[in-house]
Residue, then its C-alpha position, 0 to 999 in steps of 0.5 A: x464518503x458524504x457529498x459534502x466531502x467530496x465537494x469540498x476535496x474537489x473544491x481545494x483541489x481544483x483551486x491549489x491546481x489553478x492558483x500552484x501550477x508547479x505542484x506535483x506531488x506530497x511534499x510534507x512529512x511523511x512520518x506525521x502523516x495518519x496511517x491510514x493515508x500512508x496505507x492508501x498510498x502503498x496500497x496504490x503502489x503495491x498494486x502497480x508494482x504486482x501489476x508491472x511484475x506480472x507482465x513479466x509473465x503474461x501480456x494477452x489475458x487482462x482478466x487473469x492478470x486481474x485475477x491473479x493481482x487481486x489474490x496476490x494483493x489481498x488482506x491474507x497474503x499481504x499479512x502473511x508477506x508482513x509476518x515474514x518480513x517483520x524480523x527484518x525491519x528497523x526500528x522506525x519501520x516497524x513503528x509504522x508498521x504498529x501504527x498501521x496495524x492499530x489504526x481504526x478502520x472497517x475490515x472488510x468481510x473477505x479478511x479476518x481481523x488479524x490480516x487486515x490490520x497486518x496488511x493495513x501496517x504492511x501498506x503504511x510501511x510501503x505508502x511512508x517508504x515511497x513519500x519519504x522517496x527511500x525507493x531502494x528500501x521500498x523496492x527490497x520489501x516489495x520484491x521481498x514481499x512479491x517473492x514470498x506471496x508468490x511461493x505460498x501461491x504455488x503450495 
């Protein structure tokens, strides 16, 4: 990111803070949101919610939580999850799914290009599901996805 931008995001920021005290979140349209911003917000909320699933499991080491919510949130295993849940997506998800998937974006050397964009539509699905606050929905591909991941980490 240029300087520039930042300061200018921080810039706006800063003054919708100071002039809105009363605004917290999004409160736009989702749908019109570029997909890579709706795969920003899921990558956040995937990350988390495989954070708050592995203290189920183990509270005391810090590093292998780490560890293992990285390999569980990689480009690879989000794709793989993705795969197997594509069957069962409506019609508007698997839209943003597509748009996901075909956005332009850097893919990162520890990715093939297949799974980064599959885990970039799997984002954007997550990242609309959570904006558009269906947190029933988002929860049932998330658990979903955490399930599947899990059982191909143990093969």
């Amino acid at each position: 990111m240029k300087f520039d931008h930042f300061e200018f995001l921080r810039n706006r920021v800063l003054e919708q803070v100071q002039a809105d005290h009363d605004a917290k979140e999004f409160d736009g349209s989702p749908q019109r949101l570029h997909p890579l911003v709706l795969a920003y917000v899921g990558d956040a909320f995937f990350a988390l919610y495989v954070r708050t699933r592995l203290l189920a499991y183990e509270q005391g080491q810090v590093r292998v939580l780490h560890n293992f919510s990285a390999k569980m949130v990689s480009a690879t295993t989000q794709a793989n999850a993705l795969r197997q849940l594509e069957p069962e997506l409506v019609e508007v998800e698997a839209d943003i799914v597509r748009r996901g998937r075909n956005a332009k974006s850097t893919v990162p050397k520890s990715a093939t290009v297949a799974d980064y964009r599959y885990s970039t539509g799997f984002e954007a699905l997550l990242g609309y599901l959570y904006l558009n606050k269906n947190y029933d929905r988002l929860t049932e591909i998330a658990d979903k996805a955490f399930a599947i991941i899990s059982r191909e980490m143990t093969k």
